[in-house]
PyMOL Python script that loads the backbone (N, CA, C, O; Angstrom):
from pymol import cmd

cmd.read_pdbstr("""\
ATOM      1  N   UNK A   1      11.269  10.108  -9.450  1.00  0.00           N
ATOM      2  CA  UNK A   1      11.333   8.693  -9.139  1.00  0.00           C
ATOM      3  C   UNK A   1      12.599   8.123  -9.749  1.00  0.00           C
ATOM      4  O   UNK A   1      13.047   8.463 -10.844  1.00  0.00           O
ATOM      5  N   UNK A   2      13.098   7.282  -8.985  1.00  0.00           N
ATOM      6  CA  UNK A   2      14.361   7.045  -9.322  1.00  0.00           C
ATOM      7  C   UNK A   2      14.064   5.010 -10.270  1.00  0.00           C
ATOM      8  O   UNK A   2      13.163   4.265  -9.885  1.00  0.00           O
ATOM      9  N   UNK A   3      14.639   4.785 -10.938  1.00  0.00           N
ATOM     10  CA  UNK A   3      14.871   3.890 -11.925  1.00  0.00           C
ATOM     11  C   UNK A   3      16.156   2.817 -11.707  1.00  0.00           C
ATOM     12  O   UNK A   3      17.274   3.163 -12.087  1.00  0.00           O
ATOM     13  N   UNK A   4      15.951   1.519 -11.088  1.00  0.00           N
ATOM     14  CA  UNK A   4      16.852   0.556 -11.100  1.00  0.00           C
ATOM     15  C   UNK A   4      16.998  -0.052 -11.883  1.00  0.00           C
ATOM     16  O   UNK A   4      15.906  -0.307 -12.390  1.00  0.00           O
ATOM     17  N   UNK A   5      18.044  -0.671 -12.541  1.00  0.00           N
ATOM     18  CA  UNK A   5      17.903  -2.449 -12.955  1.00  0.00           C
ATOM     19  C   UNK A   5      18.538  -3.246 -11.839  1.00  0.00           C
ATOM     20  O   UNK A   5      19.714  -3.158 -11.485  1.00  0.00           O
ATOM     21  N   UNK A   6      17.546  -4.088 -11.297  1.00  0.00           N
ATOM     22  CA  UNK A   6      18.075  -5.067  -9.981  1.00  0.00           C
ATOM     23  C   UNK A   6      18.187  -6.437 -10.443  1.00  0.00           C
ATOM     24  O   UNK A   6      17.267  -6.882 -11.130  1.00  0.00           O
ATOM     25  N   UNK A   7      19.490  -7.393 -10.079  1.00  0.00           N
ATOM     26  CA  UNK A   7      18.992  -8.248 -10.267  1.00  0.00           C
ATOM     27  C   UNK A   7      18.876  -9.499  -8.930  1.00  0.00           C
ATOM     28  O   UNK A   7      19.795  -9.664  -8.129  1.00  0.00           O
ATOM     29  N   UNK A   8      17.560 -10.306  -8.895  1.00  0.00           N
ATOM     30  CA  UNK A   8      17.414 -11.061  -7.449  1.00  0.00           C
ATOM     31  C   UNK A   8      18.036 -12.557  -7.949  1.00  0.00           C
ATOM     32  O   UNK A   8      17.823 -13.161  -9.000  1.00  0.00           O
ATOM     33  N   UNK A   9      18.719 -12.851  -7.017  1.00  0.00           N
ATOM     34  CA  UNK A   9      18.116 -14.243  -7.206  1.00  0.00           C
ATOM     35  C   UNK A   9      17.226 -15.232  -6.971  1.00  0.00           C
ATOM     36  O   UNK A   9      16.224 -14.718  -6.476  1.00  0.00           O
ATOM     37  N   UNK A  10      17.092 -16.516  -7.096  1.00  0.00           N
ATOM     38  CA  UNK A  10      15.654 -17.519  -7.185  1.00  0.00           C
ATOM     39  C   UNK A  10      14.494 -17.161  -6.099  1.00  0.00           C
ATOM     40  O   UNK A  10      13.345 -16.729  -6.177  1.00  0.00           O
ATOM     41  N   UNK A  11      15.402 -17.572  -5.006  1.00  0.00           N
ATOM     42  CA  UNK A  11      14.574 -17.090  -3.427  1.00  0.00           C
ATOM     43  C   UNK A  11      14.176 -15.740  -3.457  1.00  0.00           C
ATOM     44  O   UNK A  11      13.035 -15.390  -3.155  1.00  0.00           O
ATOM     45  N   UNK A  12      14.895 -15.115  -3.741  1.00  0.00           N
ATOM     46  CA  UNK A  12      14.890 -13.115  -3.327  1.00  0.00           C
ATOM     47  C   UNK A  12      13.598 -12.875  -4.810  1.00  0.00           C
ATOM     48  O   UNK A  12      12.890 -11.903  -5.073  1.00  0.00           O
ATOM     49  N   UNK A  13      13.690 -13.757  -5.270  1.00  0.00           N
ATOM     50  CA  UNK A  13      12.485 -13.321  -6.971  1.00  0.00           C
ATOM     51  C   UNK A  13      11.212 -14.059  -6.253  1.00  0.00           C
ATOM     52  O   UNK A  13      10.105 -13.521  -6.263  1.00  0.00           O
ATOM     53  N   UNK A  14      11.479 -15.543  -5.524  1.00  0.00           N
ATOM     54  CA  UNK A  14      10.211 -16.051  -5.088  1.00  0.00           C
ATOM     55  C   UNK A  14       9.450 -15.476  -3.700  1.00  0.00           C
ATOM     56  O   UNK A  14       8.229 -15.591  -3.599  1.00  0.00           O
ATOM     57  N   UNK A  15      10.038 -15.016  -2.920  1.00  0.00           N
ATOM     58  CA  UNK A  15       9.253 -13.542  -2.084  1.00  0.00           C
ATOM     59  C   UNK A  15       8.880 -12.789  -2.665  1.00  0.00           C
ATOM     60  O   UNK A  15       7.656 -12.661  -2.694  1.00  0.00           O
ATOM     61  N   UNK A  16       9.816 -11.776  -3.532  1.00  0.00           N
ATOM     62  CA  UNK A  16       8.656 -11.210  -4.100  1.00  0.00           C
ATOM     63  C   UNK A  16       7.666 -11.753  -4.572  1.00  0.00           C
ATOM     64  O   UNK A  16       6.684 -11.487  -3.879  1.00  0.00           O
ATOM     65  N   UNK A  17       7.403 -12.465  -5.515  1.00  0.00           N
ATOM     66  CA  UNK A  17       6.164 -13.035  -5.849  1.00  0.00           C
ATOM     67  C   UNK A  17       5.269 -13.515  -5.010  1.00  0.00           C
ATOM     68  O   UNK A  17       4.108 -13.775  -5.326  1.00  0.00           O
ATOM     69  N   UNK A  18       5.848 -13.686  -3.687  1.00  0.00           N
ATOM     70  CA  UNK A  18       4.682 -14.390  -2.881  1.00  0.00           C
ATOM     71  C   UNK A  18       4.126 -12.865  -2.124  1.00  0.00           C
ATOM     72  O   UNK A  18       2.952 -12.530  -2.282  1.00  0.00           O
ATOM     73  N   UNK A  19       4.924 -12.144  -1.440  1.00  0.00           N
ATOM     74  CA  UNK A  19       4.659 -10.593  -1.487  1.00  0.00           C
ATOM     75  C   UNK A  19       3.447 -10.010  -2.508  1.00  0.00           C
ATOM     76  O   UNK A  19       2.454  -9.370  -2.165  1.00  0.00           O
ATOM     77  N   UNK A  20       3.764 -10.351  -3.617  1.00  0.00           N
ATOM     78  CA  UNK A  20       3.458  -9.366  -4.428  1.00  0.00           C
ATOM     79  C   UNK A  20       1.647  -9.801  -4.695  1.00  0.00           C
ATOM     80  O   UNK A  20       0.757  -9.013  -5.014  1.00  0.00           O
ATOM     81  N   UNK A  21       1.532 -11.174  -4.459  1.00  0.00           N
ATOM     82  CA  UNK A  21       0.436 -11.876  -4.592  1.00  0.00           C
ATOM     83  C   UNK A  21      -0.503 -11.894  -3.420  1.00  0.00           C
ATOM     84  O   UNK A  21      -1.729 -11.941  -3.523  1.00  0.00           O
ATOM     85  N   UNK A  22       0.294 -11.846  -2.103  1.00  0.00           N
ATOM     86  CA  UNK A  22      -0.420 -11.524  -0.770  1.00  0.00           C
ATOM     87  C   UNK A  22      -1.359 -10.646  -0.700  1.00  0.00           C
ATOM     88  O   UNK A  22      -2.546 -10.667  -0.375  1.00  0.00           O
ATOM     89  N   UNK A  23      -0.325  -9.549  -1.211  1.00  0.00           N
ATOM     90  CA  UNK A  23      -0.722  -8.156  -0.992  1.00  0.00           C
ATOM     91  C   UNK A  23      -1.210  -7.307  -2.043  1.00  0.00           C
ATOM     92  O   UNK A  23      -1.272  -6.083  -1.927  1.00  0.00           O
ATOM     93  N   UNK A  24      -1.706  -8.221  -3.513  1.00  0.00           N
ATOM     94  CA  UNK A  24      -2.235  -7.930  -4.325  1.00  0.00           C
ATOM     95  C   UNK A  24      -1.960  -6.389  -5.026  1.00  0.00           C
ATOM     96  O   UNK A  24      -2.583  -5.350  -5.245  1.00  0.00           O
ATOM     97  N   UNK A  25      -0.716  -6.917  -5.205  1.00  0.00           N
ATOM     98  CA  UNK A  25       0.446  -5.436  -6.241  1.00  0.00           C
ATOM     99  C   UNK A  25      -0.188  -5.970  -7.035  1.00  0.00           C
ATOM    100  O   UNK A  25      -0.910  -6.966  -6.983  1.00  0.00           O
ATOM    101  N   UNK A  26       0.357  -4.588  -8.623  1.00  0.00           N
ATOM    102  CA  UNK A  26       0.258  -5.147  -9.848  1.00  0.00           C
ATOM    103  C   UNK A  26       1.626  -5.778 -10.397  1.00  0.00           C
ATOM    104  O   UNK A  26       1.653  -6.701 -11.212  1.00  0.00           O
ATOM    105  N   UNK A  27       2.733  -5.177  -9.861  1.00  0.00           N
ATOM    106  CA  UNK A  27       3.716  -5.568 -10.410  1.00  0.00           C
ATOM    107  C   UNK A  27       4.997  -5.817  -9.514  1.00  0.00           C
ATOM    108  O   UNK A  27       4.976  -5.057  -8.546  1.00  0.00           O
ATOM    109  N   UNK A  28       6.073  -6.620  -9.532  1.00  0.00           N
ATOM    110  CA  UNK A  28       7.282  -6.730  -7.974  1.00  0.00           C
ATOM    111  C   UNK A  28       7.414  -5.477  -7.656  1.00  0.00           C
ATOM    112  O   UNK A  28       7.240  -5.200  -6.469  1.00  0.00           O
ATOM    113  N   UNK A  29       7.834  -4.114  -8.837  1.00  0.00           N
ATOM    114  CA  UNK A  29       7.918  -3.350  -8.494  1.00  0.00           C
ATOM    115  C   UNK A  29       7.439  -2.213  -6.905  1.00  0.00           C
ATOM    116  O   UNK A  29       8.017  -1.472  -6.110  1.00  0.00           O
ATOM    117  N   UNK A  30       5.955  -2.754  -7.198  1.00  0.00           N
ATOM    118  CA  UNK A  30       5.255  -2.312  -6.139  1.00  0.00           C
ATOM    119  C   UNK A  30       5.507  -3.026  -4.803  1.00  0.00           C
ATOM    120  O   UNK A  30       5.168  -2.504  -3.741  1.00  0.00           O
ATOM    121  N   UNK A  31       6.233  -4.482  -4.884  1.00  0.00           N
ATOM    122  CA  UNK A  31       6.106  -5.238  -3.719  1.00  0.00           C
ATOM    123  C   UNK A  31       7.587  -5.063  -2.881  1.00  0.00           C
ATOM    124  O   UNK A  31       7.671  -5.104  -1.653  1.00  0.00           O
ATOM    125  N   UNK A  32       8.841  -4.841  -3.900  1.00  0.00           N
ATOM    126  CA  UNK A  32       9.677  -4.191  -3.563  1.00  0.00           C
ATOM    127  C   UNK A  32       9.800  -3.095  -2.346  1.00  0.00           C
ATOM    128  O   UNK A  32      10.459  -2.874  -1.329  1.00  0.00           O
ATOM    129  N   UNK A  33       8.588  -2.489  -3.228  1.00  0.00           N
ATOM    130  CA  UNK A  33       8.304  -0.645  -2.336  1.00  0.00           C
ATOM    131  C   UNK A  33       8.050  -0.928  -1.398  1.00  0.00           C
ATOM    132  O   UNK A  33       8.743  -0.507  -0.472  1.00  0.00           O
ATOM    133  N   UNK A  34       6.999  -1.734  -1.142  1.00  0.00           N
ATOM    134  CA  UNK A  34       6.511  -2.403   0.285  1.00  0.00           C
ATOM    135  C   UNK A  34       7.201  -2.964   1.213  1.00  0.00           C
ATOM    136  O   UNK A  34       7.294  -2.507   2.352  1.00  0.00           O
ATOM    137  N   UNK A  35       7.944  -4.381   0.668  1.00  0.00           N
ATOM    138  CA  UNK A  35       9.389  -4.766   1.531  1.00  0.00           C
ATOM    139  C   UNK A  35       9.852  -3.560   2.594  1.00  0.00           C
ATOM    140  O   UNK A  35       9.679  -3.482   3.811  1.00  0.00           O
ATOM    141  N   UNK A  36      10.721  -2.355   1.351  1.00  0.00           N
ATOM    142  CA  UNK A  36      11.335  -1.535   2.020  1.00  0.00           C
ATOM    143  C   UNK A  36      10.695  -0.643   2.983  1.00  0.00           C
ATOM    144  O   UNK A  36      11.327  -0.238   3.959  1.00  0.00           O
ATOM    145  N   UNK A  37       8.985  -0.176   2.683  1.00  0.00           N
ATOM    146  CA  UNK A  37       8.824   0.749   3.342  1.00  0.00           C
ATOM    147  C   UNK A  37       8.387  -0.215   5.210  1.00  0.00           C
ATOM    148  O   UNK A  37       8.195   0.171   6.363  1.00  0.00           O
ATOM    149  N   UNK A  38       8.413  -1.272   4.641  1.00  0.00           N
ATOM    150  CA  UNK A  38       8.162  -2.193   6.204  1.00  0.00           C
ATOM    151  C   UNK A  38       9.453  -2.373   7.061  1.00  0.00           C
ATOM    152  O   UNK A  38       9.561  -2.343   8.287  1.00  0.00           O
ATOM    153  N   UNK A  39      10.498  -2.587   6.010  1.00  0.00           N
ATOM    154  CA  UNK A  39      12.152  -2.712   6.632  1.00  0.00           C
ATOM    155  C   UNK A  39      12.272  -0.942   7.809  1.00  0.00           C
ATOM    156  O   UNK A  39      12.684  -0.661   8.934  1.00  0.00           O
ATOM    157  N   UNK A  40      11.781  -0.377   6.917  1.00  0.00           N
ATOM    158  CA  UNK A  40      11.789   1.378   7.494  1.00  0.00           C
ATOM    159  C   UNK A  40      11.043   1.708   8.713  1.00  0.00           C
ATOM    160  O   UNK A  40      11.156   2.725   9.397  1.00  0.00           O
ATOM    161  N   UNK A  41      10.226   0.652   8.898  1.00  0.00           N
ATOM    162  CA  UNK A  41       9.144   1.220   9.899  1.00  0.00           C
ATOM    163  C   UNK A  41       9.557   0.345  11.156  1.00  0.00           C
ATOM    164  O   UNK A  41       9.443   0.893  12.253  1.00  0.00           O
ATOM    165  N   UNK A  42      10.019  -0.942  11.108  1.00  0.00           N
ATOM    166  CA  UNK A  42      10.194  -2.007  11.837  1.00  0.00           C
ATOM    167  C   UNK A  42      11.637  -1.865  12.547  1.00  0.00           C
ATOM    168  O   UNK A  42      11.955  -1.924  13.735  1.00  0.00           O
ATOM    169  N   UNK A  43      12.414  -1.648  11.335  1.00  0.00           N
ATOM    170  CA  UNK A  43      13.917  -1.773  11.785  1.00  0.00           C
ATOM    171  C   UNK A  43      15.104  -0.629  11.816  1.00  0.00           C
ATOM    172  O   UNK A  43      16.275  -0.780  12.163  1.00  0.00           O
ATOM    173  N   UNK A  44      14.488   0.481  11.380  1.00  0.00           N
ATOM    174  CA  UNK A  44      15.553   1.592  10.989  1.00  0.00           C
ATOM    175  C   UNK A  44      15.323   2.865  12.182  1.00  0.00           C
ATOM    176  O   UNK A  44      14.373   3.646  12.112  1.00  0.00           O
ATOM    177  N   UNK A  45      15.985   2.896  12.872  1.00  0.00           N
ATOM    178  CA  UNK A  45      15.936   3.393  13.968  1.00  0.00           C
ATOM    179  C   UNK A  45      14.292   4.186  14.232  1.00  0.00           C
ATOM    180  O   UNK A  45      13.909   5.228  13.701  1.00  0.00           O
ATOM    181  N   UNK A  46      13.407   3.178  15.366  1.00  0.00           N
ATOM    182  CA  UNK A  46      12.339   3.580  14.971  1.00  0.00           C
ATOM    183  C   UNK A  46      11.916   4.533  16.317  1.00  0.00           C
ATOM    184  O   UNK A  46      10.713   4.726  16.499  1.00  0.00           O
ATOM    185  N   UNK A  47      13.032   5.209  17.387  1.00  0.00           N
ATOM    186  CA  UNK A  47      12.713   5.957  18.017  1.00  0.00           C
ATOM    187  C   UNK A  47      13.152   7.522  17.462  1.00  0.00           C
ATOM    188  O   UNK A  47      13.403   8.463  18.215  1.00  0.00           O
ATOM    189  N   UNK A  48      13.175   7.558  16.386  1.00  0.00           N
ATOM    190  CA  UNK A  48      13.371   8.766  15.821  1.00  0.00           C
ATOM    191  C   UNK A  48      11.626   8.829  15.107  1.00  0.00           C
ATOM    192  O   UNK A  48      11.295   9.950  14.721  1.00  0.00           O
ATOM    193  N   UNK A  49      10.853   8.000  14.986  1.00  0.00           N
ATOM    194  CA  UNK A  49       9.419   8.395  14.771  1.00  0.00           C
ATOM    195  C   UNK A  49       8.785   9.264  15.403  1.00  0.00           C
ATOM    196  O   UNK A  49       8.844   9.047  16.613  1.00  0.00           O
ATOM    197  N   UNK A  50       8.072  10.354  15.076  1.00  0.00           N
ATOM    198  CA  UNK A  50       6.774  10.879  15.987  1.00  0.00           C
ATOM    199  C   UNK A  50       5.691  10.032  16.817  1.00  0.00           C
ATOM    200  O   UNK A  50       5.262  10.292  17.942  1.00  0.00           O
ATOM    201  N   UNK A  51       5.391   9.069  16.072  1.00  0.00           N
ATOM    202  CA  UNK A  51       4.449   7.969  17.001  1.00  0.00           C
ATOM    203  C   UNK A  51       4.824   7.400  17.903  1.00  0.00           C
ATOM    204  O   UNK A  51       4.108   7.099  18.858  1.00  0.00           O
ATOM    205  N   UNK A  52       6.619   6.997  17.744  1.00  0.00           N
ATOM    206  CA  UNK A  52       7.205   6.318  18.982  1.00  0.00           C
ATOM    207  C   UNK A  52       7.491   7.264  19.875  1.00  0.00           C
ATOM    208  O   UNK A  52       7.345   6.804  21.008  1.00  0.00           O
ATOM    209  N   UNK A  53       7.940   8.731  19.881  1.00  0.00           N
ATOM    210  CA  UNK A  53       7.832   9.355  20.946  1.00  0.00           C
ATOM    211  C   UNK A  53       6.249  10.167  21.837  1.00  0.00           C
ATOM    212  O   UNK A  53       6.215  10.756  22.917  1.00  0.00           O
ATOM    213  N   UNK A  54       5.353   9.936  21.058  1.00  0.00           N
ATOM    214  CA  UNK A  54       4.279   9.887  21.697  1.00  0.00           C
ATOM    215  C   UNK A  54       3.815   8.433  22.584  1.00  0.00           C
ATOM    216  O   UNK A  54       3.371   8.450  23.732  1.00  0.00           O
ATOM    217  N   UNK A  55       4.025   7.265  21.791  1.00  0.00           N
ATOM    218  CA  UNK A  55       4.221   6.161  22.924  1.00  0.00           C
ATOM    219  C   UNK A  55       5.412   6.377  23.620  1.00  0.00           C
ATOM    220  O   UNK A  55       5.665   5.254  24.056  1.00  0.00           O
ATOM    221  N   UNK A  56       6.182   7.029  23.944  1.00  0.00           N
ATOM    222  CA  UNK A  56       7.471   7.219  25.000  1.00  0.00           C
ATOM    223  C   UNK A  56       6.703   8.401  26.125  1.00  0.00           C
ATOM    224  O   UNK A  56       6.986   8.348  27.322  1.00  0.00           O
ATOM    225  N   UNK A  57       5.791   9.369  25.625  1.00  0.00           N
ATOM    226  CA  UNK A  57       5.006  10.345  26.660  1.00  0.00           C
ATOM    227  C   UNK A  57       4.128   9.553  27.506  1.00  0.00           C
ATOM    228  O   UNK A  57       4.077   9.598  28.735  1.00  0.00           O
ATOM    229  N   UNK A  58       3.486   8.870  26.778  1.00  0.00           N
ATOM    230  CA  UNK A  58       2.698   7.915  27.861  1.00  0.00           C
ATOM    231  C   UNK A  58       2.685   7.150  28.425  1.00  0.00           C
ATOM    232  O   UNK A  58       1.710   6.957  29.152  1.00  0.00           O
ATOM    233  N   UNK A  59       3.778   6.268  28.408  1.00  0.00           N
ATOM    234  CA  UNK A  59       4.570   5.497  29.158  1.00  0.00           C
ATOM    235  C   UNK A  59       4.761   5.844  30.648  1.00  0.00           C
ATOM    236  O   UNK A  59       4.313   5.240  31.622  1.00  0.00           O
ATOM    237  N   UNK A  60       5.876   7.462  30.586  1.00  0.00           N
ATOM    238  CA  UNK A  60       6.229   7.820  30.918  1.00  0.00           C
ATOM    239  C   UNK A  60       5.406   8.929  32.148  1.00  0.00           C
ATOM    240  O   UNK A  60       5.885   9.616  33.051  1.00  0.00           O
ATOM    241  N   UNK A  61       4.028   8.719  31.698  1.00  0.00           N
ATOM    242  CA  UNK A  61       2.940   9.679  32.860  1.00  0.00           C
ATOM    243  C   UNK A  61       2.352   8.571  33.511  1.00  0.00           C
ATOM    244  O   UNK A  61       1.522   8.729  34.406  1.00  0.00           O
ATOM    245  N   UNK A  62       2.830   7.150  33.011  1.00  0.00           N
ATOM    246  CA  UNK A  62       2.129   6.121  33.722  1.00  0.00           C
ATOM    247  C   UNK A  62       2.747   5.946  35.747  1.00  0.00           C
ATOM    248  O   UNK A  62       3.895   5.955  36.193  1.00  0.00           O
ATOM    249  N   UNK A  63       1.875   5.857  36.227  1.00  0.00           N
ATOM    250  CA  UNK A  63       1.982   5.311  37.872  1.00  0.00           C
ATOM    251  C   UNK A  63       2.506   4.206  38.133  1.00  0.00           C
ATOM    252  O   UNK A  63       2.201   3.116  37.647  1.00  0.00           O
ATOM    253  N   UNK A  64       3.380   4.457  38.972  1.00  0.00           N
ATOM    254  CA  UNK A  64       4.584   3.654  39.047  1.00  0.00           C
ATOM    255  C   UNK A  64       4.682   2.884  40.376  1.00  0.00           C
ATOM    256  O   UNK A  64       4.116   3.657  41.148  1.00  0.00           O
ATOM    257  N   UNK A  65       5.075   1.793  41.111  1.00  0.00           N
ATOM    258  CA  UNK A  65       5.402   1.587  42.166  1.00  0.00           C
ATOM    259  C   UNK A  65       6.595   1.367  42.255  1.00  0.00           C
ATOM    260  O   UNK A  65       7.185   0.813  41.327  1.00  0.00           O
ATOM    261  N   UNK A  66       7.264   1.768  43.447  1.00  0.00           N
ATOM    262  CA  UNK A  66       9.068   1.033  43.136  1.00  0.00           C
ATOM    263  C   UNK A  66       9.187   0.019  44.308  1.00  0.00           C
ATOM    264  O   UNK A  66       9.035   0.330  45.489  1.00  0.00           O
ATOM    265  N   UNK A  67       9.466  -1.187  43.867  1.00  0.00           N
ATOM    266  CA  UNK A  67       9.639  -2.148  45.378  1.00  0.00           C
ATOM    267  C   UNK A  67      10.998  -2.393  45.371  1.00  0.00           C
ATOM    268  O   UNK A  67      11.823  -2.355  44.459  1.00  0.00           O
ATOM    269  N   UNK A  68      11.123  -2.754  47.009  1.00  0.00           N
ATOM    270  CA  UNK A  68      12.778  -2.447  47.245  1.00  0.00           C
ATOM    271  C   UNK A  68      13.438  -3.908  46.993  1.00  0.00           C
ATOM    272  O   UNK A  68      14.645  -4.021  47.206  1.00  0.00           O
ATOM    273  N   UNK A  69      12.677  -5.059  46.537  1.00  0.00           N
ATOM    274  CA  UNK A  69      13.249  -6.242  46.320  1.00  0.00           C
ATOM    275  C   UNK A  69      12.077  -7.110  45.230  1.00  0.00           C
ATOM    276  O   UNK A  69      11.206  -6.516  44.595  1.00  0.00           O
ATOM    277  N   UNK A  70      12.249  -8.309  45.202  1.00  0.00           N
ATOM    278  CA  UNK A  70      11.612  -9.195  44.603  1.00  0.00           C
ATOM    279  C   UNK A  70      10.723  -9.755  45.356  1.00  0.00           C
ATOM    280  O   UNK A  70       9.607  -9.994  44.894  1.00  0.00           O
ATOM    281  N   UNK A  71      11.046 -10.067  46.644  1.00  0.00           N
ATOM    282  CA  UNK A  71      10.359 -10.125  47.921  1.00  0.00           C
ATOM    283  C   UNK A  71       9.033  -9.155  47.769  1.00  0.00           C
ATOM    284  O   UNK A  71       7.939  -9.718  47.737  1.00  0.00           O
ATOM    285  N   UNK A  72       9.061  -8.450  47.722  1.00  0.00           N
ATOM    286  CA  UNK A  72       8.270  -6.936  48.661  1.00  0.00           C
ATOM    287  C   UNK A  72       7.473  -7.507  46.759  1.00  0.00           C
ATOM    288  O   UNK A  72       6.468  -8.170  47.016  1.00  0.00           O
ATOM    289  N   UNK A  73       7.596  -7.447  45.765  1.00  0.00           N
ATOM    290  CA  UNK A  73       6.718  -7.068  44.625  1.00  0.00           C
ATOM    291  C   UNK A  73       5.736  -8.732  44.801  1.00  0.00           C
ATOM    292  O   UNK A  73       4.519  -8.884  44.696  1.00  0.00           O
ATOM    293  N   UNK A  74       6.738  -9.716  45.074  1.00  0.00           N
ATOM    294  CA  UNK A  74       5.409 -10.920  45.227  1.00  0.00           C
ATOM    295  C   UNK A  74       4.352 -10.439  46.282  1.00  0.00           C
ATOM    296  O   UNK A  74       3.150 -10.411  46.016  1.00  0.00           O
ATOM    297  N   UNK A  75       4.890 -10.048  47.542  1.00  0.00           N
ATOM    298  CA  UNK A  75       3.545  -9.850  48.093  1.00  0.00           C
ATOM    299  C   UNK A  75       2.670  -9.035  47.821  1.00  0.00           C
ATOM    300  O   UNK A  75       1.541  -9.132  48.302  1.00  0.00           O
ATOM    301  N   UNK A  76       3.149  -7.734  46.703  1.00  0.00           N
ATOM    302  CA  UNK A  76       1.823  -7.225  46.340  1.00  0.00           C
ATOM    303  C   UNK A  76       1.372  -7.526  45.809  1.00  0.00           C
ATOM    304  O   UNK A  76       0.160  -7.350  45.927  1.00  0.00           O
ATOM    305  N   UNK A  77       1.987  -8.428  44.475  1.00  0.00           N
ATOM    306  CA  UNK A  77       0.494  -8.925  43.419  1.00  0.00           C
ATOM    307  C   UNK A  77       0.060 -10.049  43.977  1.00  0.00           C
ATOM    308  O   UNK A  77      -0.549 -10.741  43.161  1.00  0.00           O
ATOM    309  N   UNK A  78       0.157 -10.690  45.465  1.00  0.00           N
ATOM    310  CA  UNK A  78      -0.307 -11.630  45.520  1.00  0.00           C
ATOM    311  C   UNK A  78      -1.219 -11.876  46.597  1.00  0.00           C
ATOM    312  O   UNK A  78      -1.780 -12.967  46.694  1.00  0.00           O
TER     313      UNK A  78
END
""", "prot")
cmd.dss("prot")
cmd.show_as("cartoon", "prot")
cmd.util.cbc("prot")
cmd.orient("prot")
């Protein structure tokens, strides 16, 4: 485990605390961890996941119609 000294300022200290209280850490430390491991899941290239390429298989076996305009798709759903 690796060992920081960070320092936040006012705002960046008062998320954590509101984090840390939400989600009933014991310490920022833990709420920190959390931040990041949500930044990781949400925003860091998330088609390199196993779960997202299993939602990319099923997508992808789904039945399809192709209409040749905008025209042709109103009258089918309608």
């Amino acid at each position: 485990m690796a060992q920081a000294i960070v320092s936040f300022g006012e705002h960046e200290d008062r998320i954590l605390t509101i984090v840390k209280g939400k989600y009933g850490f014991k310490n920022k430390s833990d709420a920190v961890n959390f931040v990041i491991d949500k930044f990781e899941e949400e925003i860091l290239e998330p088609e390199l996941r196993p779960e997202y390429l299993e939602k990319l298989k099923k997508i992808r076996k789904g039945n399809y119609t192709k209409f040749d305009s905008i025209n042709a798709l109103r009258k089918a759903t309608s």
